[in-house]
N, C-alpha and C positions, 0 to 999 in steps of 0.2 A: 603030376603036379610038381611044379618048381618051387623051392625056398628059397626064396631071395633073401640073400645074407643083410645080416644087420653090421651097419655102417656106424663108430663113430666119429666125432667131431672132436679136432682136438680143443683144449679148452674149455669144455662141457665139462660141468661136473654138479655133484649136489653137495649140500652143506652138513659138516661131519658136526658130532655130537660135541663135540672140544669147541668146535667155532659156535655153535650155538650158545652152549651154557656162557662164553666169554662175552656172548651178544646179550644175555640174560645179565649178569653181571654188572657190566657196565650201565646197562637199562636202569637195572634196581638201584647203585649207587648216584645216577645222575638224578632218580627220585629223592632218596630220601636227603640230598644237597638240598634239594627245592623245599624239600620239606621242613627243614634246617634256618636256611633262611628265612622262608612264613613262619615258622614258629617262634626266631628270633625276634622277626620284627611284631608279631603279636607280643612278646612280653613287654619289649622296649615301649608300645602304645601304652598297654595296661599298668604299667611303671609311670607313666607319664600322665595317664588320667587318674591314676589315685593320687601322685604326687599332688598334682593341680586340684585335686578335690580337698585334699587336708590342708593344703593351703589358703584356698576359699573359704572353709570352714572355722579356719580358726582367725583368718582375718576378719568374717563377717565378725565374730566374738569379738576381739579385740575391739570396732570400730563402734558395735553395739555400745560396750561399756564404757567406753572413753569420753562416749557421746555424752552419757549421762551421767558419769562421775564430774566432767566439768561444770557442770549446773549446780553441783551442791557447794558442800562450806566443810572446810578437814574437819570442822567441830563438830558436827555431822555426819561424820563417819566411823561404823565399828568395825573394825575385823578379830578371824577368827582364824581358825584350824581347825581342822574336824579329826577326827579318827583314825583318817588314812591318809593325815597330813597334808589334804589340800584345804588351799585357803578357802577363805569365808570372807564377806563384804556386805556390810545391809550399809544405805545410808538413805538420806532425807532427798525428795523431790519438790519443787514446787509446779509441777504439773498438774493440771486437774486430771483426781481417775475417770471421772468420765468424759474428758475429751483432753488426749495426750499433747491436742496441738496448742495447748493454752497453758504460758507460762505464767505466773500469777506473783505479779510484782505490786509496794507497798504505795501504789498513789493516789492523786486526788478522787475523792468519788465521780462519776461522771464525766471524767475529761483524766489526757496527762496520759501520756504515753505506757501501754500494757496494760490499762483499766480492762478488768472483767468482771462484773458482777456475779459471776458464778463465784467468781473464788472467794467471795462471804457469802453467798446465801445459800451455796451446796451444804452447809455444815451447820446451820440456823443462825447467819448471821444477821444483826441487823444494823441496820441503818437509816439515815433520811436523807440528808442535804450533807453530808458532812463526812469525813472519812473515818470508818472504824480503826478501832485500835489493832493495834499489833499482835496484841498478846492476848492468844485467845480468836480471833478475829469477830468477836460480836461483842455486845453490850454499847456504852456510851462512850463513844469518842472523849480523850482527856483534853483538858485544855492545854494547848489552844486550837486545836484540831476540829473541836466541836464548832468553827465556824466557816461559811463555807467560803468566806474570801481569804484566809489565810492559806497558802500553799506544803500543808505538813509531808508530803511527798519525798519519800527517802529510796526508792525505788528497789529497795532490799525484796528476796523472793519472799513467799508466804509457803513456808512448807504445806504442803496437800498429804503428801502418801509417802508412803518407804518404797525401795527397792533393793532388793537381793541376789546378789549369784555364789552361787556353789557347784561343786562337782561333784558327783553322785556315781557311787555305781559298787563296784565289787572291788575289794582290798588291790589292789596292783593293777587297777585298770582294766580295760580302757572306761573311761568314766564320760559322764552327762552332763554338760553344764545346763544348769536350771536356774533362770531369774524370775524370781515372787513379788509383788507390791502388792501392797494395800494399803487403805486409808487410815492415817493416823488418827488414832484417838486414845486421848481427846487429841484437838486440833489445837496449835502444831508441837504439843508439847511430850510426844509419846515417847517414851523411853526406849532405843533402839537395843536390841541385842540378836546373837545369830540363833537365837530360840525361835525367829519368824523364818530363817530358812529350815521348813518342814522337810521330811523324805522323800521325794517322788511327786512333789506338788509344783505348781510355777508351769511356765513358759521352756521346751525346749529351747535352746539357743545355740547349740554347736552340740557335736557327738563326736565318738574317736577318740575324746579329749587325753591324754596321756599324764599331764598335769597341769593342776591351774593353783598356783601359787606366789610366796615370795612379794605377798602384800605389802608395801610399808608406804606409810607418808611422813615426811618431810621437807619442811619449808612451803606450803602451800601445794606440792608434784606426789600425786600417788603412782608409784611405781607397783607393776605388776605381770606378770611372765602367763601364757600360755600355749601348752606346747602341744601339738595335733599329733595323730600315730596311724597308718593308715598298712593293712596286712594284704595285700594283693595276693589272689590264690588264680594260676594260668594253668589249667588241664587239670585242675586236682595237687600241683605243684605248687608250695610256697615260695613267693617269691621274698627278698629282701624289704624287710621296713621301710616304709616311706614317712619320714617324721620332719617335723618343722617349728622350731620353739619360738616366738616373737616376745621377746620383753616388750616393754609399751610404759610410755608416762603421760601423765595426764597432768596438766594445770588448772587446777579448778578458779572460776572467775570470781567466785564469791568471798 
């Protein structure tokens, strides 16, 4: 038997252990580049949707209360401080609390733009032909109101209920803004203080809060500051604060 010789080819060869690990190498760096940029660009989203969340949230607040601090009257208004130095604000509504969309203004019985019979007779007003008094809003119309062709119509509101916000939470934040109402009594003469903003009661209204402060009124414009605080956490990694302070003034109509 014959052995035929083995031939080779020039150019033929196989791949040494230097050129693989370099083929490894490069492999692995070209991953974790990719990895790099999807990781960056997940923080930059998650930066961007908290930022956009604490900003939502503290503008809804803002827009809540501006809403309804211009319906009242600065004489009408208390503020406060609480404990851990955020502000406090109770003031007068003339809303009904049982139906928010009724502004309850001073006019003719029966007729005359913004008449609502609930806003005397939710509280035991009474009346006939003729428009109740102010003060108090039952018993017997004064003269000359008690008749029903004169027009005593002043269109002033008729307080109904209080409303409240406060921030709430633990000494350095982040804190709760909470608004309370309820019904004055007696009607409309109830003495406001921030004793009706209770602990943990009321209506959420924004959360994250960092602070809600820097109440004042003058000249008719209640100025007021609140500032949103939002901790994005991407892998287990904190990331930078996402914060947003809106001062705010308000005109009140009345």
């Amino acid at each position: 038997m014959r052995t035929l010789p083995i031939r080779f080819h020039r150019g033929e060869h196989g791949v040494t252990i230097i050129e693989l690990l370099v083929a490894l190498a490069v492999f692995a760096l070209f991953i974790l580049i990719i990895d790099a940029v999807f990781s960056g660009a997940r923080t930059n989203a998650k930066k961007i949707e908290v930022a956009a969340d604490v900003q939502q949230n503290v503008r809804s607040a803002v827009y809540r209360i501006t809403r309804e601090v211009r319906e009242t009257n600065t004489s009408q208004i208390v503020t406060g401080t609480d404990s851990n130095g955020q502000g406090q604000i109770v003031f007068k509504s003339a809303r009904l609390v049982a139906d928010n969309t009724v502004f309850c203004l001073y006019t003719k019985v029966g007729s005359g733009l913004g008449f609502d019979a609930r806003c005397w007779t939710s509280f035991g007003g009474t009346f006939s032909s003729a428009q109740p008094p102010a003060s108090g809003y039952a018993g017997t119309p004064p003269s000359p109101c008690n008749t029903t062709d004169v027009l005593c119509a002043t269109y002033s509101p008729l307080w109904q209920q209080y409303v409240g916000y406060s921030a709430q939470g633990p000494a350095g934040g982040p804190y709760t803004l909470y608004r309370v109402s309820g019904q004055l009594t007696p009607l409309p003469n109830q003495a406001l203080t921030t004793t009706l903003l209770c602990a943990g009661c009321g209506d959420v209204i924004a959360t994250s809060i960092q602070s809600f402060g820097s109440i004042s009124i003058s000249g008719g414009i209640v100025s007021m500051s609140i500032q949103g605080l939002g901790n994005p956490i991407v892998q287990g990694t904190a990331l930078p604060a996402q914060q947003i302070a809106l001062p705010t003034q308000s005109m009140v109509r009345n």
